[in-house]
C-alpha positions in Angstrom: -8.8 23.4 -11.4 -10.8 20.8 -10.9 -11.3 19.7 -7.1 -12.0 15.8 -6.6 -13.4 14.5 -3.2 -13.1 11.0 -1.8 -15.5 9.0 0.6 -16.0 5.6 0.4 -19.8 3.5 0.0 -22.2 3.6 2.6 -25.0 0.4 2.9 -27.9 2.1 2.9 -26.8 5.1 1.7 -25.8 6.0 -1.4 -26.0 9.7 -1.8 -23.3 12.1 -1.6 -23.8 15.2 1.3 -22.0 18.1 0.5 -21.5 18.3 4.7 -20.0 15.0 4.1 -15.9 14.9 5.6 -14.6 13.9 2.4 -16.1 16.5 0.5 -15.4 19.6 3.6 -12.2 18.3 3.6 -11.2 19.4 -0.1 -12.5 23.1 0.5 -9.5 24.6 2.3 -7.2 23.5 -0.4 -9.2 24.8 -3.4 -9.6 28.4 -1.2 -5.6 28.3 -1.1 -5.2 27.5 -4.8 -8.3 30.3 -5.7 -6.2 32.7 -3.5 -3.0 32.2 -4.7 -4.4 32.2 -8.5 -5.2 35.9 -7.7 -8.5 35.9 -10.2 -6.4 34.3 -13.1 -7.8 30.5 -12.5 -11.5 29.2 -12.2 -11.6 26.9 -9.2 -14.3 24.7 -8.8 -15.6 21.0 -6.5 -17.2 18.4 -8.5 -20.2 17.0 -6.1 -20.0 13.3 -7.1 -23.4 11.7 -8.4 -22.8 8.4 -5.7 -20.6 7.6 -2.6 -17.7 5.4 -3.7 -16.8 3.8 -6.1 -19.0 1.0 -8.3 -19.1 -0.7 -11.4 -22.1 1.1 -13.1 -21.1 4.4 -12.3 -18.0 6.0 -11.1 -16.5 9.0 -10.3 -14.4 9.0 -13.6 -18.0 9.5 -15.0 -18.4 12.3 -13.3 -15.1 13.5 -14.1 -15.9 12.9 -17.6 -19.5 15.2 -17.2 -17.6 18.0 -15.9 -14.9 18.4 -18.1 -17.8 18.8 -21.2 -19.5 21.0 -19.0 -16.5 23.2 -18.1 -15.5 23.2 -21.9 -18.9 24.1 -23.0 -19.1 27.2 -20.2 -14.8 28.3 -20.5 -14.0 26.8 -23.6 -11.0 24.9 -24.3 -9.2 25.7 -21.2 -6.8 23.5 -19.5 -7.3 22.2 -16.6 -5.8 20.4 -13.6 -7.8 17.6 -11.4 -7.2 17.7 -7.8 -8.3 14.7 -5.8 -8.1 13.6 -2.6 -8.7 9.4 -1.7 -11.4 7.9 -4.2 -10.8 11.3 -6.0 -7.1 11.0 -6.3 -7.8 7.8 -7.7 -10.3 9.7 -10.0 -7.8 12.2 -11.0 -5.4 9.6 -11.9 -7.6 7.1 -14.3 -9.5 10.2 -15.8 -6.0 12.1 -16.5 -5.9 11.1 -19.9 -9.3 13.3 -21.0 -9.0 16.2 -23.3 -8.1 19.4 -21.8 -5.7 17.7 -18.6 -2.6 19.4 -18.1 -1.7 18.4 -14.8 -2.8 15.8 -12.2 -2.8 15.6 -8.7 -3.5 13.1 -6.4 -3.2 13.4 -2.8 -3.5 9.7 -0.7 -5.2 8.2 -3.8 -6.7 5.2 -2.8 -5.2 2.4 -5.8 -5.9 -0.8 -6.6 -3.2 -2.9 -8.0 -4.7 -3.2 -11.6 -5.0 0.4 -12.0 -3.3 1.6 -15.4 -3.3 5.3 -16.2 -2.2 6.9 -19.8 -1.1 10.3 -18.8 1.9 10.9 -21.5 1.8 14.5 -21.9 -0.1 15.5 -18.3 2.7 16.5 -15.3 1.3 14.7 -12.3 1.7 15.0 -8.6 1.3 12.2 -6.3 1.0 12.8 -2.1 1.0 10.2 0.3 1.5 10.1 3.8 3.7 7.0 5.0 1.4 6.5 7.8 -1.8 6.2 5.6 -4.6 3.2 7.0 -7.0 4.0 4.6 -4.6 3.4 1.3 -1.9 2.0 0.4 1.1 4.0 0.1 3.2 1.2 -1.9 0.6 0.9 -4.5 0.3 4.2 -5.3 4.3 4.4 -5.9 3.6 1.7 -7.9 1.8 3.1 -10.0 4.1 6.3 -10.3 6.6 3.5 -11.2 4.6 2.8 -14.2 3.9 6.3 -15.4 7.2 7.5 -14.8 8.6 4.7 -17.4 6.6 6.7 -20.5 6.0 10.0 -18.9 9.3 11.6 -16.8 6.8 14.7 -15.9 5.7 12.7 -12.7 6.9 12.8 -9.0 5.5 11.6 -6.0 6.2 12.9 -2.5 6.1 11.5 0.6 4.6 13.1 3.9 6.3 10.8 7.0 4.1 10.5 9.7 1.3 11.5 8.3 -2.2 9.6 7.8 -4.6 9.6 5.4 -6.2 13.0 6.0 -2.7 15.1 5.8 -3.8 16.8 8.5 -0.6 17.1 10.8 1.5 18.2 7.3 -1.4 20.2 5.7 0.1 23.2 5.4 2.9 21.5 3.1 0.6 19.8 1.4 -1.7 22.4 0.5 1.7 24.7 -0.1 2.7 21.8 -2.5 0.0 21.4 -4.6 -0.8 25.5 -4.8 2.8 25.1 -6.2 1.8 22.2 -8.6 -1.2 23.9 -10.0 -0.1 27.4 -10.4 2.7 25.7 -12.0 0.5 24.0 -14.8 -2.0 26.3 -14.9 -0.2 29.4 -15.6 3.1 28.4 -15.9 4.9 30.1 -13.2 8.1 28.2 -12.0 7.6 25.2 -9.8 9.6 25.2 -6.5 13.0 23.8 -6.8 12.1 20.6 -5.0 8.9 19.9 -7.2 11.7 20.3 -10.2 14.4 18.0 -8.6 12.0 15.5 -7.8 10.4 15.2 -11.7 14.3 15.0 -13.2 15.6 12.4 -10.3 15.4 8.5 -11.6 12.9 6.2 -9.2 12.8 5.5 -6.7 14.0 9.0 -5.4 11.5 11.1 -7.4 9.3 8.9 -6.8 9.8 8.7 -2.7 10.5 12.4 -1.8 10.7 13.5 1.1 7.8 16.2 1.7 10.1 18.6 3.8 8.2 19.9 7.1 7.9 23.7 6.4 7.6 23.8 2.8 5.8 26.6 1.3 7.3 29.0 3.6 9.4 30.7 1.0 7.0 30.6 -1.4 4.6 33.7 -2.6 0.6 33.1 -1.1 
């Protein structure tokens, strides 16, 4: 698994801190995925090379770099990108690389033009309703699209929740442990994850992210 941070451009400075928000935020979710994996499943945060997103270098650069360094280290295992914001948007335009099984992109921040090949990956899209950061709409959108050549996608939606998922995190984070696990090693995705991918859009594509998901589920 592959963990994508977000964090938009910054005049004057271009860097990225690893005590940055965007980056911190991703760590608790890539400790519940490392958990629940139980020692079967390399976890590990790609640290992108510049804040934001520009036109000379991007995170799906970065991407890119990773996934040769990962398959020079593990070998030809598949992985699963995790992104949160500028890295869901990441995780979704770099989803087509050699190696992707799964995709998940949590509030992705989308732009109207964005296009993503991603036959053959299952992906997961997250976004809460009351998101001021992103736009909720163009990320269904773009599920819209997929879902016309791909029916392995579903997108959930997390009501009244902005864009750090932090009211609904526990769902969120139970979600995509689900979504991972299920890629990744091929245990049985929860029941809604599985209604959600066979239902026709809009209502795979606009499910409801039930409050207390996960509860039922193993750690």
């Amino acid at each position: 698994m592959l963990v994508l941070h977000g964090g938009a451009s910054r005049a004057g400075d271009p860097m990225v801190s690893p005590a940055q928000l965007s980056v911190l935020r991703m760590v608790p979710v890539a400790r519940r995925v490392a958990r629940a994996g139980r020692g079967r499943l390399a976890v590990l945060r790609l640290l992108n090379t510049w804040r934001g997103w520009d036109t000379t270098h991007t995170p799906v650069d970065d991407v890119a770099w990773a996934l040769d360094e990962l398959r020079g280290r593990l070998g030809g295992l598949p992985t699963c990108l995790v992104g949160h914001s500028l890295g869901g948007r990441a995780a979704l335009l770099a989803g087509d690389r050699d190696g992707v099984r799964g995709v998940v992109a949590l509030n992705p921040w989308v732009y109207p033009y964005d296009d993503a090949d991603l036959s053959g990956r299952r992906v997961l899209i997250v976004h809460g309703t009351e998101d001021d950061s992103t736009v909720p709409e163009l990320s269904y959108r773009l599920a819209e699209r997929v879902k016309k050549v791909n029916r392995d996608v579903c997108r959930f939606e997390v009501h009244s929740d902005g864009h750090s998922l932090h009211q609904h995190r526990a769902e969120v984070f139970a979600l995509t442990t689900d979504f991972v696990l299920g890629n990744l090693l091929d245990r049985p995705f929860a029941r809604p994850v599985v209604d959600a991918m066979a239902a026709p859009p809009p209502l795979g594509l606009r499910m409801p992210l039930a409050s207390g998901f996960g509860r039922s589920l193993r750690p």
